[in-house]
Chimera marker file (.cmm) of the C-alpha trace (Angstrom):
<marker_set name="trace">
<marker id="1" x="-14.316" y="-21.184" z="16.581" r="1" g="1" b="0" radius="0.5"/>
<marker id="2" x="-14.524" y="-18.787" z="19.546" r="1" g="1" b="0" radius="0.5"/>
<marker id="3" x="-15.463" y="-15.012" z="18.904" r="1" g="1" b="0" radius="0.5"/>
<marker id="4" x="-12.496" y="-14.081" z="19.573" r="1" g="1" b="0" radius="0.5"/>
<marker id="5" x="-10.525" y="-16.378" z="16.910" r="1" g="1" b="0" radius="0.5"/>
<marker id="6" x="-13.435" y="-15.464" z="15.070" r="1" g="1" b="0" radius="0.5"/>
<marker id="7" x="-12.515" y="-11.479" z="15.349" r="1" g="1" b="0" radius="0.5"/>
<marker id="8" x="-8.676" y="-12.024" z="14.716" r="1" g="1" b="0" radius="0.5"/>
<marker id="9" x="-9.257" y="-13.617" z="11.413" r="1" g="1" b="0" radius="0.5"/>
<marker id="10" x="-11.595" y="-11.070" z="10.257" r="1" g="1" b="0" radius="0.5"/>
<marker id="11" x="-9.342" y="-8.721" z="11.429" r="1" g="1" b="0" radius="0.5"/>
<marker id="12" x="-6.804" y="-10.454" z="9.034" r="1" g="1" b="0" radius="0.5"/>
<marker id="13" x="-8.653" y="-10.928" z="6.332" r="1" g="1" b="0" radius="0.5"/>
<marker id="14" x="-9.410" y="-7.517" z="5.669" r="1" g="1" b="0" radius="0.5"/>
<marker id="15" x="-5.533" y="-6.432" z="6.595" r="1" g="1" b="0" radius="0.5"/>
<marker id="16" x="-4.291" y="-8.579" z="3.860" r="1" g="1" b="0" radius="0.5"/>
<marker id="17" x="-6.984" y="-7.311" z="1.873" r="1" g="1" b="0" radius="0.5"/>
<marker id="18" x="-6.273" y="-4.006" z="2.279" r="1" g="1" b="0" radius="0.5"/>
<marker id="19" x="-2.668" y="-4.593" z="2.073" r="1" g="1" b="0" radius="0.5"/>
<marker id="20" x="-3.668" y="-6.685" z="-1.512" r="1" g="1" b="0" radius="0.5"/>
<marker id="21" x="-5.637" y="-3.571" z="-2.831" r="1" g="1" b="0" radius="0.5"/>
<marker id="22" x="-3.086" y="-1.180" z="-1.903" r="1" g="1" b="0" radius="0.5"/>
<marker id="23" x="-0.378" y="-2.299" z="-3.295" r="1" g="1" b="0" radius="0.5"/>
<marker id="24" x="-2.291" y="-2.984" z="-6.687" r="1" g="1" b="0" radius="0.5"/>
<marker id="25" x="-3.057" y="0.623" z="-6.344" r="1" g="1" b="0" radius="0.5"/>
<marker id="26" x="0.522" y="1.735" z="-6.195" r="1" g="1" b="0" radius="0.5"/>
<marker id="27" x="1.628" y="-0.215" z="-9.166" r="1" g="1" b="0" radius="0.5"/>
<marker id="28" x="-1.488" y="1.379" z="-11.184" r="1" g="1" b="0" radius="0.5"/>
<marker id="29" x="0.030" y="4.492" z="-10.165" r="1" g="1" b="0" radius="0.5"/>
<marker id="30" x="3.697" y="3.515" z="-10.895" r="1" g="1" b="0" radius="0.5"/>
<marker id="31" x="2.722" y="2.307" z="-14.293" r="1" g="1" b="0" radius="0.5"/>
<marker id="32" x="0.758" y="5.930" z="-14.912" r="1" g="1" b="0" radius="0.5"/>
<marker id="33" x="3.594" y="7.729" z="-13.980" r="1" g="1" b="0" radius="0.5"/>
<marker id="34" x="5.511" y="5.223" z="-15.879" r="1" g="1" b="0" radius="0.5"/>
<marker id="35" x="3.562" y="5.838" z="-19.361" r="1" g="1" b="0" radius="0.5"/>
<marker id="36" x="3.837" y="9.574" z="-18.892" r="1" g="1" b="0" radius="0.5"/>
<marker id="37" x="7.437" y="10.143" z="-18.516" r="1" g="1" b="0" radius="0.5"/>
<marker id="38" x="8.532" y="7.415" z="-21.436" r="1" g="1" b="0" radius="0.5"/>
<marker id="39" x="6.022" y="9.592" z="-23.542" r="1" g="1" b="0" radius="0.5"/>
<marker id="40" x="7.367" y="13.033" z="-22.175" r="1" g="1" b="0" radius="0.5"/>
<marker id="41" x="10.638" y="11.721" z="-23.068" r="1" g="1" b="0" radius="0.5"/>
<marker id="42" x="9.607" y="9.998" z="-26.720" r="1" g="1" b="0" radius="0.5"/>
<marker id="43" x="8.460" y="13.925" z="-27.116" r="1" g="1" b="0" radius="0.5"/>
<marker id="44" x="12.050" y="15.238" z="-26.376" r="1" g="1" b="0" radius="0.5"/>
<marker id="45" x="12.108" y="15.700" z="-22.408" r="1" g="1" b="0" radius="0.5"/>
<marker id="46" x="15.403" y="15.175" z="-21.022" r="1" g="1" b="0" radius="0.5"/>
<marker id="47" x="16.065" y="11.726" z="-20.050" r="1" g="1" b="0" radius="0.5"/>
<marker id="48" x="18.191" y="12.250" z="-17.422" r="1" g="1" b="0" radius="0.5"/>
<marker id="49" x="15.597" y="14.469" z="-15.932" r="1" g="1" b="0" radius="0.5"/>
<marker id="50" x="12.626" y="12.215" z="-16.581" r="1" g="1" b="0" radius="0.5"/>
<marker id="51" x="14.640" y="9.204" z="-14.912" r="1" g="1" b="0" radius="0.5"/>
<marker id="52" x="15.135" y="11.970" z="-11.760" r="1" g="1" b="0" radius="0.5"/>
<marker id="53" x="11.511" y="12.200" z="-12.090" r="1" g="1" b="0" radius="0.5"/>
<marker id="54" x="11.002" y="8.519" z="-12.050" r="1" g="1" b="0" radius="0.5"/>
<marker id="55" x="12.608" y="7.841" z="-9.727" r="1" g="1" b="0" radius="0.5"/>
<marker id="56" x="11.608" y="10.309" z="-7.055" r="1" g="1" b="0" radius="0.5"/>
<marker id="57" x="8.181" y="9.380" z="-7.871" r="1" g="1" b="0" radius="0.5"/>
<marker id="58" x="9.102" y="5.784" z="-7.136" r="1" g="1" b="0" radius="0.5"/>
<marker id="59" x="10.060" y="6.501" z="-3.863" r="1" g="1" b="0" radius="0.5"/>
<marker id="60" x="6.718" y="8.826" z="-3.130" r="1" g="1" b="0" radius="0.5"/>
<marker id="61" x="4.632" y="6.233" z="-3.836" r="1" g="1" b="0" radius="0.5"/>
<marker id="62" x="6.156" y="3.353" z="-2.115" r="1" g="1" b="0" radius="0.5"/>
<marker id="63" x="6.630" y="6.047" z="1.440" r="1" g="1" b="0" radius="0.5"/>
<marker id="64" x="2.832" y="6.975" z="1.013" r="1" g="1" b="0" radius="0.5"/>
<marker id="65" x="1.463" y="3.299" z="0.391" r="1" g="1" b="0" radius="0.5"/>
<marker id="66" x="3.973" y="2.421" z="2.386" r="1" g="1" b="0" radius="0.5"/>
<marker id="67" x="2.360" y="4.494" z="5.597" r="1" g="1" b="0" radius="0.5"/>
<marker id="68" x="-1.013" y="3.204" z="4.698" r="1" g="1" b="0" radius="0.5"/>
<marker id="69" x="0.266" y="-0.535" z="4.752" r="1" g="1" b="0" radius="0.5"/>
<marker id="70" x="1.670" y="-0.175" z="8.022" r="1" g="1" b="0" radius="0.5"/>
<marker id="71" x="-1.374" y="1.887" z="9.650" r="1" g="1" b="0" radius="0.5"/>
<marker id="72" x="-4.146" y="-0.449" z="8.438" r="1" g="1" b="0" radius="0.5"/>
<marker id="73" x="-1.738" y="-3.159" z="9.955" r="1" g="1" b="0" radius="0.5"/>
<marker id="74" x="-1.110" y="-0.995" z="13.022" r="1" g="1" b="0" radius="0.5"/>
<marker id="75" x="-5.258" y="-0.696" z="13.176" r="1" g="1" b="0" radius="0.5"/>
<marker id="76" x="-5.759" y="-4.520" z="12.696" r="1" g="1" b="0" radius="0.5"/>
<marker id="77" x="-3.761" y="-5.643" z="15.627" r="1" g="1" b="0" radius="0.5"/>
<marker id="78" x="-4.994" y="-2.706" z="18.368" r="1" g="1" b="0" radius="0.5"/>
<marker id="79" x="-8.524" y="-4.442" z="17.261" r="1" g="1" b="0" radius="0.5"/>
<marker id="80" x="-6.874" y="-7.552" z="17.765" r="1" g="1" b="0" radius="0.5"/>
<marker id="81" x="-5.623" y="-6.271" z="21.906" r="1" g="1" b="0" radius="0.5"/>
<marker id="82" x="-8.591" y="-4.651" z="22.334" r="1" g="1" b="0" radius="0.5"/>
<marker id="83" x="-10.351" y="-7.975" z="22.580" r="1" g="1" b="0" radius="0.5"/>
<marker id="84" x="-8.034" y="-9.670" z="24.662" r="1" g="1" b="0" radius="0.5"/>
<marker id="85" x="-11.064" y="-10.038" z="27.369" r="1" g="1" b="0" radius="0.5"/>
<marker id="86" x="-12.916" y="-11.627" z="25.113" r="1" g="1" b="0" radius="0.5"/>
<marker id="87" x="-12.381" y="-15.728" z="26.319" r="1" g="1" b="0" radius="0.5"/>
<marker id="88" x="-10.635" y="-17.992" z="23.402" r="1" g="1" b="0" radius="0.5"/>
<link id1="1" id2="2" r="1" g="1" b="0" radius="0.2"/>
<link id1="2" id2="3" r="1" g="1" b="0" radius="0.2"/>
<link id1="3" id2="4" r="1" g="1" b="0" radius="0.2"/>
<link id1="4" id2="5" r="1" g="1" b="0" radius="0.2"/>
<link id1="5" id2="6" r="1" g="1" b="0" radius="0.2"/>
<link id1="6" id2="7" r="1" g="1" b="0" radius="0.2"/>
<link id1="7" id2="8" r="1" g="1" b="0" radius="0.2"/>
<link id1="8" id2="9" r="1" g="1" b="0" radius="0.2"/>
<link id1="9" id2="10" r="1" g="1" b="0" radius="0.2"/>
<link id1="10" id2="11" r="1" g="1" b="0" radius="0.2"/>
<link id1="11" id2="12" r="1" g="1" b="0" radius="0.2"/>
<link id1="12" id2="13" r="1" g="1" b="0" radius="0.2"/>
<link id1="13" id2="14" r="1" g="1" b="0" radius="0.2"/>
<link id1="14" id2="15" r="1" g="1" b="0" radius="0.2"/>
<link id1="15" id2="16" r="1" g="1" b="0" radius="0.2"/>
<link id1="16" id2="17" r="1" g="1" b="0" radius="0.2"/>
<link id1="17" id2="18" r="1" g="1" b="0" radius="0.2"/>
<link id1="18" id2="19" r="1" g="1" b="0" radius="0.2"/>
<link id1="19" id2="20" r="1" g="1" b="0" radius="0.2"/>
<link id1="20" id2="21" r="1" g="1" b="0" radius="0.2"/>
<link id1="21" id2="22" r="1" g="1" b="0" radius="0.2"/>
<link id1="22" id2="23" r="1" g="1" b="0" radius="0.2"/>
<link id1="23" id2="24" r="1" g="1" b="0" radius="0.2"/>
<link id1="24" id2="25" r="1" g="1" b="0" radius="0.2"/>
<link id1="25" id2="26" r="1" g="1" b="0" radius="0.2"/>
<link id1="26" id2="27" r="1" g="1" b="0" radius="0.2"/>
<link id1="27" id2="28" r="1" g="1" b="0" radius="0.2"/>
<link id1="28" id2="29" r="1" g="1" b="0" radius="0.2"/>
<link id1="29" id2="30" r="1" g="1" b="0" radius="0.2"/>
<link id1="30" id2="31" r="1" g="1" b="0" radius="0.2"/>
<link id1="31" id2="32" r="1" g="1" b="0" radius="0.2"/>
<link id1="32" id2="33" r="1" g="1" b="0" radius="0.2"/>
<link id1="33" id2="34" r="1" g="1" b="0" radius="0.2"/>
<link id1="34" id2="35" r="1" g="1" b="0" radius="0.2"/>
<link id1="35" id2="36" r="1" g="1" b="0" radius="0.2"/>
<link id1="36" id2="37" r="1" g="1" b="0" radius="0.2"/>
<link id1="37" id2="38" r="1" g="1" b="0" radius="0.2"/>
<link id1="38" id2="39" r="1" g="1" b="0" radius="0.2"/>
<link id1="39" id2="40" r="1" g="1" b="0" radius="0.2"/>
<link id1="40" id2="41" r="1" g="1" b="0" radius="0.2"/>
<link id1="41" id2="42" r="1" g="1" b="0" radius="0.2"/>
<link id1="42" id2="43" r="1" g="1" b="0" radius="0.2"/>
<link id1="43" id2="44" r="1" g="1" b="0" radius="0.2"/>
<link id1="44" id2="45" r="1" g="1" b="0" radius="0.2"/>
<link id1="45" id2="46" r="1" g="1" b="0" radius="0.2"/>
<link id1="46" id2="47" r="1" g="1" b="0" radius="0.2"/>
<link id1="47" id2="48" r="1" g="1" b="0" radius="0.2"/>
<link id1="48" id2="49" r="1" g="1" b="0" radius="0.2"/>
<link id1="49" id2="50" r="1" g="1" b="0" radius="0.2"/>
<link id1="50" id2="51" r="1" g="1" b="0" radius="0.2"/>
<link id1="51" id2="52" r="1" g="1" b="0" radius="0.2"/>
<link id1="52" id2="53" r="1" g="1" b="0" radius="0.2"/>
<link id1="53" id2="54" r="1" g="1" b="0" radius="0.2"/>
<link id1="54" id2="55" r="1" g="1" b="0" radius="0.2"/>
<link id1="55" id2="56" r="1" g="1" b="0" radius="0.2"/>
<link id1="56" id2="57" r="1" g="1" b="0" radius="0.2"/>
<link id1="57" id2="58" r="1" g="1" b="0" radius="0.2"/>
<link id1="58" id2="59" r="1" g="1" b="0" radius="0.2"/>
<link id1="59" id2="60" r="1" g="1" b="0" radius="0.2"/>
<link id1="60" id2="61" r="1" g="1" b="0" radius="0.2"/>
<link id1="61" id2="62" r="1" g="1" b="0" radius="0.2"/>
<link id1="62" id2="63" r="1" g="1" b="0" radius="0.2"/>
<link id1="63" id2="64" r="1" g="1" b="0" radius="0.2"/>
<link id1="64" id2="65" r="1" g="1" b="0" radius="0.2"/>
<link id1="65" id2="66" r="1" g="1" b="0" radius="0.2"/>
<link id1="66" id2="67" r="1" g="1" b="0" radius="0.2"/>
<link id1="67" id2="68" r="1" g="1" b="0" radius="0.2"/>
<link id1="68" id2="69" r="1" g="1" b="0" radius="0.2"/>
<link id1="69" id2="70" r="1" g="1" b="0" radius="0.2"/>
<link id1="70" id2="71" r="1" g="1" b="0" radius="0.2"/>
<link id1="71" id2="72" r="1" g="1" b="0" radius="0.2"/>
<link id1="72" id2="73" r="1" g="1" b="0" radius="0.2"/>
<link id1="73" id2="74" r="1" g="1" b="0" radius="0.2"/>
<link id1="74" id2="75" r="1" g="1" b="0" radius="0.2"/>
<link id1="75" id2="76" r="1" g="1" b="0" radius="0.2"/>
<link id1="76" id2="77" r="1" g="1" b="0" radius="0.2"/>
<link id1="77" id2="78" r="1" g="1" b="0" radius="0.2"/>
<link id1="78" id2="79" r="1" g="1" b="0" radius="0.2"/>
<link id1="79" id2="80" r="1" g="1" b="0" radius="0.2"/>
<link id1="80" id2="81" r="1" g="1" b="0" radius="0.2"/>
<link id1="81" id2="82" r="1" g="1" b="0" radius="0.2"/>
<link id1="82" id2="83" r="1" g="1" b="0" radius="0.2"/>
<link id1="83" id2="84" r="1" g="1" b="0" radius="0.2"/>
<link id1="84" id2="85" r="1" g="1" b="0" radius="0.2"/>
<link id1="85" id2="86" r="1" g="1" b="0" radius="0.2"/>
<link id1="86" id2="87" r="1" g="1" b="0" radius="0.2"/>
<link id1="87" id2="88" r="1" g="1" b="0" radius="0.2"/>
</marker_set>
């Protein structure tokens, strides 16, 4: 394999890694948040308000992880252009 091939793969390795460990993080945090509301709610809370809760947390995580998903991807590939002198 050229350097360059070499680079890319790397490069793409370690976006699907990232990509891997992040969204393992976001379920952690999912099931956290998760845990705490069905026990907030076993101790009386409002359903209705912990599901708004839920819910609203839901979508926080999955914009945030989201971003990060898309930047480290964003990252990977302007690594990827920047080598484009680099002979195949």
């Amino acid at each position: 394999m050229q350097l360059r091939d070499t680079f890319t793969a790397f490069v793409d390795l370690s976006s699907r890694s990232f990509d891997n460990a992040s969204t393992t993080m976001e379920r952690v945090h999912q099931t956290s948040a998760e845990m705490s509301l069905n026990l907030l709610t076993d101790l009386g809370f409002p359903a209705d308000v912990a599901d708004s809760y839920r819910e609203s947390h839901r979508r926080m995580l999955a914009s945030s992880y989201g971003r990060v998903r898309l930047a480290t991807r964003d990252f990977g590939e302007t690594l990827v252009r920047a080598t484009d002198h680099i002979p195949h």
